[in-house]
C-alpha positions as CSV (number, residue, x, y, z in Angstrom):
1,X,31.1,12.9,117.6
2,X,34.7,13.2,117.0
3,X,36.6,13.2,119.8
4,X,38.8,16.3,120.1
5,X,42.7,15.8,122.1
6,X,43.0,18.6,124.3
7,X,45.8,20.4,126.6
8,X,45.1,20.8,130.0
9,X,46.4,24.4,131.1
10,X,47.1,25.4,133.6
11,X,47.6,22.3,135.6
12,X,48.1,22.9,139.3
13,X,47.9,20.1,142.3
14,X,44.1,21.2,142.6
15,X,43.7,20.0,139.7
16,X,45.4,16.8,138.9
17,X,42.4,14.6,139.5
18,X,41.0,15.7,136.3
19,X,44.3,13.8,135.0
20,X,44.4,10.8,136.8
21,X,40.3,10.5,136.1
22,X,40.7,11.8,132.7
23,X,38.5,8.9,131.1
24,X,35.5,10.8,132.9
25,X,36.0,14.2,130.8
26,X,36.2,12.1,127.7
27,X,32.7,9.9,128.4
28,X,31.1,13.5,128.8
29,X,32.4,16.2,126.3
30,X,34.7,13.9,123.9
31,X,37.5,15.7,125.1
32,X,40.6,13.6,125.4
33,X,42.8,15.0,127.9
34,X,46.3,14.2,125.9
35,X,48.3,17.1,127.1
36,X,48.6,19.2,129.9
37,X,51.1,22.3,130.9
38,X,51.7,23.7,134.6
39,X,53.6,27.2,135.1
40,X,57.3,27.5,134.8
41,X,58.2,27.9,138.2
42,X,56.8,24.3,138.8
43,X,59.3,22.8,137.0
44,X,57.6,19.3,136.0
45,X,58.5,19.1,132.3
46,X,58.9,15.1,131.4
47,X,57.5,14.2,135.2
48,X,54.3,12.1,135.9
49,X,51.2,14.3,137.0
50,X,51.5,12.9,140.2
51,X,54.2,15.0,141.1
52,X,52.5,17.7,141.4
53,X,50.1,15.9,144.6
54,X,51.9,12.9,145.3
55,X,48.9,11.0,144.6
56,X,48.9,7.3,142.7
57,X,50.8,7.4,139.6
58,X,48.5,9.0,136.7
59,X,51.2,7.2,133.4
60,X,50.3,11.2,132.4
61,X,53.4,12.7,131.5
62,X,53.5,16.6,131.7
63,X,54.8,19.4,129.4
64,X,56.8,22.4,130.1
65,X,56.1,23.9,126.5
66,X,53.1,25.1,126.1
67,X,53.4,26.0,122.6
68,X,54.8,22.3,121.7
69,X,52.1,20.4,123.6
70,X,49.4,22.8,121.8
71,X,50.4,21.6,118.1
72,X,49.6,17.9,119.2
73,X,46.2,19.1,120.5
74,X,43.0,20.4,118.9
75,X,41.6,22.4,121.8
76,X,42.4,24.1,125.0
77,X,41.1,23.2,127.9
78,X,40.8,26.4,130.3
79,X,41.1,25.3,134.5
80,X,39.7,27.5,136.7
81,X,42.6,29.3,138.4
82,X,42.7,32.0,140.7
83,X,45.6,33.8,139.4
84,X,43.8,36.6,137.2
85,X,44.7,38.8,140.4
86,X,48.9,38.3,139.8
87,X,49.5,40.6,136.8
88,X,52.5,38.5,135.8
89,X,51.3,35.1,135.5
90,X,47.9,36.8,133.9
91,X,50.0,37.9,130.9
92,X,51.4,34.4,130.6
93,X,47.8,33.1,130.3
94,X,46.7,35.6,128.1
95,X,49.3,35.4,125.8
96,X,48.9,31.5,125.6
97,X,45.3,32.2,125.2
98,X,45.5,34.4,122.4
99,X,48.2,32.1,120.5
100,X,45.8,29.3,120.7
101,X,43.5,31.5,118.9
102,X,45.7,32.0,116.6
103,X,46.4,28.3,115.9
104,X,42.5,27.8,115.5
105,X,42.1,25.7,118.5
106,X,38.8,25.9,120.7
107,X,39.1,27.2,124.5
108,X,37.1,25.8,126.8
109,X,36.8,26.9,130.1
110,X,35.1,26.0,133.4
111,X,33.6,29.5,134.2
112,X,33.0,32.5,132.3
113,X,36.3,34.5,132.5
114,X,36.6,37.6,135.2
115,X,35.7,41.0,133.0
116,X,37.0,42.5,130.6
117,X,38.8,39.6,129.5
118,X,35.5,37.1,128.3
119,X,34.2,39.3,126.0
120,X,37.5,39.8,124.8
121,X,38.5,36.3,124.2
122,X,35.2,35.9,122.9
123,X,35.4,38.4,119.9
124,X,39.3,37.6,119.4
125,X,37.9,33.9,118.6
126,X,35.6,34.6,116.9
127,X,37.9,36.8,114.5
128,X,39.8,33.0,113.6
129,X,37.1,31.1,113.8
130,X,37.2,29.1,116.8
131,X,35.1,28.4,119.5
132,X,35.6,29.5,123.0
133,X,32.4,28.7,125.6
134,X,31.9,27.4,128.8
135,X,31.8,23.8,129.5
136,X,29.0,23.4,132.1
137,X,26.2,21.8,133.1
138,X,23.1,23.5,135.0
139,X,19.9,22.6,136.5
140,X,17.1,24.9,135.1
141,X,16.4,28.0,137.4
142,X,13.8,27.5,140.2
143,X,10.9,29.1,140.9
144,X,11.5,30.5,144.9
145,X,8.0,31.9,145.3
146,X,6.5,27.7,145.0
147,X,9.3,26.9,147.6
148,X,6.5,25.6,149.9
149,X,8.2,23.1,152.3
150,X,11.0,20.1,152.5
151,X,10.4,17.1,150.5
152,X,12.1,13.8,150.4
153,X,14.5,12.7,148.6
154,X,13.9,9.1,147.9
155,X,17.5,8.1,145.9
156,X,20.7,7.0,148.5
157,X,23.2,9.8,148.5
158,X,26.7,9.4,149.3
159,X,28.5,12.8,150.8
160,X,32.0,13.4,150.6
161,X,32.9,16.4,153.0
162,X,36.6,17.8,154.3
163,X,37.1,18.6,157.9
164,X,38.8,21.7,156.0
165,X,37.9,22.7,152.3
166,X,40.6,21.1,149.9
167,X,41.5,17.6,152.0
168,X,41.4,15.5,149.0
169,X,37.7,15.6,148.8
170,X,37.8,16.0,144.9
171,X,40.3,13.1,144.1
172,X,38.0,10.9,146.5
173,X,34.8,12.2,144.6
174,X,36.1,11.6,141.3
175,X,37.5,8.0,142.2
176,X,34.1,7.1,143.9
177,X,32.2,8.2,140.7
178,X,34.4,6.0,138.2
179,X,34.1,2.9,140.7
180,X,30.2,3.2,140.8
181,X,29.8,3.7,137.1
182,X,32.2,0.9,136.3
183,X,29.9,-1.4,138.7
184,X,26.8,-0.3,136.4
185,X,25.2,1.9,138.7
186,X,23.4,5.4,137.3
187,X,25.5,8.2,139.5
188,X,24.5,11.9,139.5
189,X,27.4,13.2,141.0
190,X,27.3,17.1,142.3
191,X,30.8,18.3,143.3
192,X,32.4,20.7,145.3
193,X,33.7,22.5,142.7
194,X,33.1,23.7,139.1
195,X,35.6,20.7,137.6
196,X,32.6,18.0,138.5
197,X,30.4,19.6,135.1
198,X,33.5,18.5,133.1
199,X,32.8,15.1,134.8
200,X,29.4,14.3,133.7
201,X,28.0,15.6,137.3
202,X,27.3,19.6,138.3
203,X,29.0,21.9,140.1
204,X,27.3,22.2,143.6
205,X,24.8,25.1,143.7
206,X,26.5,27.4,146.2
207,X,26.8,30.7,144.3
208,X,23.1,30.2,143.7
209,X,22.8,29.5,147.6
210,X,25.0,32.7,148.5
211,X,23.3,34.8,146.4
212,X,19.6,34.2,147.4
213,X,18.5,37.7,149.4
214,X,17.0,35.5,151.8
215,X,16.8,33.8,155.3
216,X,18.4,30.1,156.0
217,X,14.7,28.8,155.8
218,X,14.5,29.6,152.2
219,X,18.0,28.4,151.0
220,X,17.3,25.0,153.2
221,X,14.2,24.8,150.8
222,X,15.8,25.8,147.5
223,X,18.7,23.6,148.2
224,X,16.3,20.4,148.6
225,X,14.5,21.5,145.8
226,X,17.4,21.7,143.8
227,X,18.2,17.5,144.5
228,X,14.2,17.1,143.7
229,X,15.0,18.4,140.3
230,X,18.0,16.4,140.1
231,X,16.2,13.4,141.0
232,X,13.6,13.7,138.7
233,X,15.8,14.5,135.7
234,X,17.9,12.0,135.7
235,X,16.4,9.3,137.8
236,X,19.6,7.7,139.6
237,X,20.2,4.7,141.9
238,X,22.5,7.1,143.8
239,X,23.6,10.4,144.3
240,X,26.9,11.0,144.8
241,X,27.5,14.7,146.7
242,X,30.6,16.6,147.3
243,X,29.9,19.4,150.0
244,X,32.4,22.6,149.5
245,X,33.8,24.4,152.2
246,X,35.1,22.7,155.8
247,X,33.6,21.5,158.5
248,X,36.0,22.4,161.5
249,X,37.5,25.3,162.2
250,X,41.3,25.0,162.2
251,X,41.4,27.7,164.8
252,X,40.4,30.9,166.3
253,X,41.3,32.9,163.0
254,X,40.5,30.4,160.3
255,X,36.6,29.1,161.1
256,X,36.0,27.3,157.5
257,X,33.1,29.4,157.0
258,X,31.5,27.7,160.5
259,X,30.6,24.4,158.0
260,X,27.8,26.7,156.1
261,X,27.4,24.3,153.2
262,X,27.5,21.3,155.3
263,X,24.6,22.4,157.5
264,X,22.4,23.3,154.6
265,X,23.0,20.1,153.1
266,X,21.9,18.3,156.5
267,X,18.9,20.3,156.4
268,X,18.2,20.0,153.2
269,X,18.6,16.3,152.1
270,X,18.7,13.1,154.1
271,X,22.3,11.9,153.6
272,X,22.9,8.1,153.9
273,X,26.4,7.8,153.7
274,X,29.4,10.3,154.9
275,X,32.7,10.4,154.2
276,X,34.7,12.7,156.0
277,X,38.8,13.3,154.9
278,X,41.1,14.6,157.3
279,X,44.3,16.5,157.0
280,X,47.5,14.7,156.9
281,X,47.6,14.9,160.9
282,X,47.9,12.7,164.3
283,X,44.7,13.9,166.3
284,X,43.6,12.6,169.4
285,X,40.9,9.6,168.9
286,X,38.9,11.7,171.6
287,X,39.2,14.9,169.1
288,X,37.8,12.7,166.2
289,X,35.4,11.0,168.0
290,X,34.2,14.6,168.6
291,X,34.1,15.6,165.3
292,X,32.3,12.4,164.1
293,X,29.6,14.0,166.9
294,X,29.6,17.1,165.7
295,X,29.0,16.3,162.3
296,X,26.3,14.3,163.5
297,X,24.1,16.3,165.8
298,X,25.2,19.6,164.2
299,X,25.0,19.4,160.1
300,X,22.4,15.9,160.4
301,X,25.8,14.0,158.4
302,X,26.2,10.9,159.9
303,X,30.1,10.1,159.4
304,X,30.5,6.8,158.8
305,X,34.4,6.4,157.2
306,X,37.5,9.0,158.1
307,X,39.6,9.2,155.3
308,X,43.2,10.8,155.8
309,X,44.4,12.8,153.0
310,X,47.8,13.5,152.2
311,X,47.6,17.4,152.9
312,X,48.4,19.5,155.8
313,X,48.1,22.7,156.8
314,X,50.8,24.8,157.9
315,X,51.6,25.4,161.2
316,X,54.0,28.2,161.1
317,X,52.0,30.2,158.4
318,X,49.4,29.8,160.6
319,X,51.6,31.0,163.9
320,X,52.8,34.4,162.2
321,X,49.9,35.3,159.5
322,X,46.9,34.2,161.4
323,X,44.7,34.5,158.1
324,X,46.7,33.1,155.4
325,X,46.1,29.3,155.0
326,X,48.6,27.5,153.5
327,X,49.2,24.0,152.6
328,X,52.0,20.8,152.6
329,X,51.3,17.9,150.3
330,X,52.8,14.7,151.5
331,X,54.5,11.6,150.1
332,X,53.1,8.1,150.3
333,X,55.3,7.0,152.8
334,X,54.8,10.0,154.9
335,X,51.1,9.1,154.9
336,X,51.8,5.4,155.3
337,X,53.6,6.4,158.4
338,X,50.5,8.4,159.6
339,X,48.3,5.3,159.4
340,X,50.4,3.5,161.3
341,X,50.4,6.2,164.3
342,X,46.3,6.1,164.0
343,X,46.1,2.1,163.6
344,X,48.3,1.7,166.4
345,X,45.1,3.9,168.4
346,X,43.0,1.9,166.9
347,X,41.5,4.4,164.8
348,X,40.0,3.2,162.0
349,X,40.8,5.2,158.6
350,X,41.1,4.5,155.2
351,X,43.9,6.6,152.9
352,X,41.8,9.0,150.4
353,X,44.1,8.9,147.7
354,X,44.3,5.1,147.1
355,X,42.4,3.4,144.9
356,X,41.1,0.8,147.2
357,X,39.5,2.7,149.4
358,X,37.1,4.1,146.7
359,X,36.2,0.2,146.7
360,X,36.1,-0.5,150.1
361,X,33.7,3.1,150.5
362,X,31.4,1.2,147.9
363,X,31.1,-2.3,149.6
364,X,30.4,0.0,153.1
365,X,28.0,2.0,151.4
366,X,25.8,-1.5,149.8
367,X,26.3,-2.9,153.1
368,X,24.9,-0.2,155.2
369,X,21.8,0.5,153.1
370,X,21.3,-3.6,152.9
């Protein structure tokens, strides 16, 4: 199959990973990630990807025209963004949108668009002759009424969870997946977010989860049945799982949805292996120490490696609009700087977005399950 070049729009610090892991997208859909364009206001024209999360360097240099770095592409590749809310910026994307189809370049997009606008896109590409799906992949529906009782699964799976949602869990994910697979190993890989289908892996199943009109006992049961069928289908030597949502509550206001997902996974799966990222913050050893606990005795996940991310939340958000959540993204050196306050604890902790660690979480995974 020919492998088509595509532009990456829009590209937002959530996103990056997809950049710096790029060779993942193109081992799955032969989609070569060769441009990619943020919005205007981010001003990152001729800068490396990695200014946008002060990650490791991605040698991915960004465009500010989105028009230019469409001609040197073949296809569009459509990220998830929340913005169809903000009539301005929606405008921007629909006009790009509807210039690409004008070009005769595919749209590809993570999820189906909000209403009216799919069915829109999809007749307007149609009318020029391109294609414009959704790039996913999905396990076969389940039957709930032969959801009899918990089985085992017998594959090692590795859990990646956030002591708040968005701590670098999907950069960790991604750069665990690409270290197993270039060791040999057969990974199914379930993320926290819709971006892991463009991966090779599947989104975990959590609108599936919310939606079922039923009690805990039933979701616990058609969650585990769920990795049964992933087992089975693909037949791996480990299972790699990103849980979505938090774990902790930040405070009072802000609960993380009380760690729902991680306690359904707990309950539904034996997890051998937890990773837990942290924000980009000193804690007291006796406050992680008590999270490590929790995590244990309340959602069955063992945590056996605290990874420290490079984001924070912030505090004076936080102090004067109790339930808006927003978010610093540190440098390197103010991470490195962090370590040091936790090593001089003695705190052990690894730095998520560093490419050893995804090495070092490999060697501590083969050592622990022998």
């Amino acid at each position: 199959m020919r492998v088509q070049k595509a532009l990456l729009y829009p590209l937002v610090r959530e996103n990056v990973p997809l950049v710096r892991f790029r060779k993942l997208v193109e081992q799955e859909f032969s989609l070569e990630i060769v441009e990619a364009v943020s919005p205007p206001a981010y001003h990152v024209d001729g800068k490396d990807a990695s200014y946008l999360d002060e990650g490791e360097n991605t040698n991915f240099i960004l465009s500010g025209d989105f028009d230019k770095a469409m001609g040197r592409c073949d296809c569009i590749l459509l990220a998830k963004t929340e913005e169809w809310s903000y009539s301005e910026y929606l405008l921007e994307i629909v006009d790009h949108l509807i210039t690409a189809c004008k070009n005769h370049k595919n749209i590809y997009c993570t999820q189906k668009l909000p209403e009216p606008y799919h069915t829109f896109f999809q007749a307007y590409a149609g009318r020029y002759s391109v294609e414009f799906s959704v790039l996913e992949k999905k396990i076969p529906p389940l039957d709930i009424n032969r959801l009899d009782r918990i089985y085992p699964i017998h594959t090692p799976i590795l859990a990646v969870a956030g002591m708040n949602e968005d701590c670098g869990e999907f950069g960790l994910q991604l750069g665990l997946l690409q270290t197993l697979r270039e060791e040999g190993y057969r990974v199914s890989y379930v993320g926290s977010n819709e971006y892991a289908e463009w991966t090779g892996g599947y989104a975990f199943p959590r609108a599936e989860l919310e939606t079922l009109p039923y009690s805990f006992e039933i979701k616990i049961k058609y969650l585990n049945a769920w990795f049964r069928k992933l087992e089975e289908a693909e037949a791996p030597d480990v299972i790699l799982l990103g849980i979505p949502g938090g774990t902790m509550p930040i405070d009072e206001y802000n609960l993380n949805s009380c760690g729902y997902f991680a306690y359904l996974t707990g309950c539904a799966v034996t997890v051998d292996f937890t990773v837990l990222t942290i924000p980009c913050v000193e804690y007291l050893p006796e406050y992680l120490t008590q999270c490590q606990e929790d995590m244990k005795y309340r959602y069955h996940l063992p945590v056996d490696c605290l990874c420290l991310s490079n984001i924070q939340i912030t505090p004076p958000v936080l102090e004067e609009a109790k339930t808006i959540v927003e978010k610093d993204v540190f440098s390197a050196k103010r991470v490195g700087r962090m370590m040091d306050l936790y090593r001089e604890k003695d705190v052990e902790i690894l730095e998520a977005e560093n490419a050893k660690t995804y090495r070092d979480i490999v060697k501590r995974l083969y050592a622990k399950l022998g």
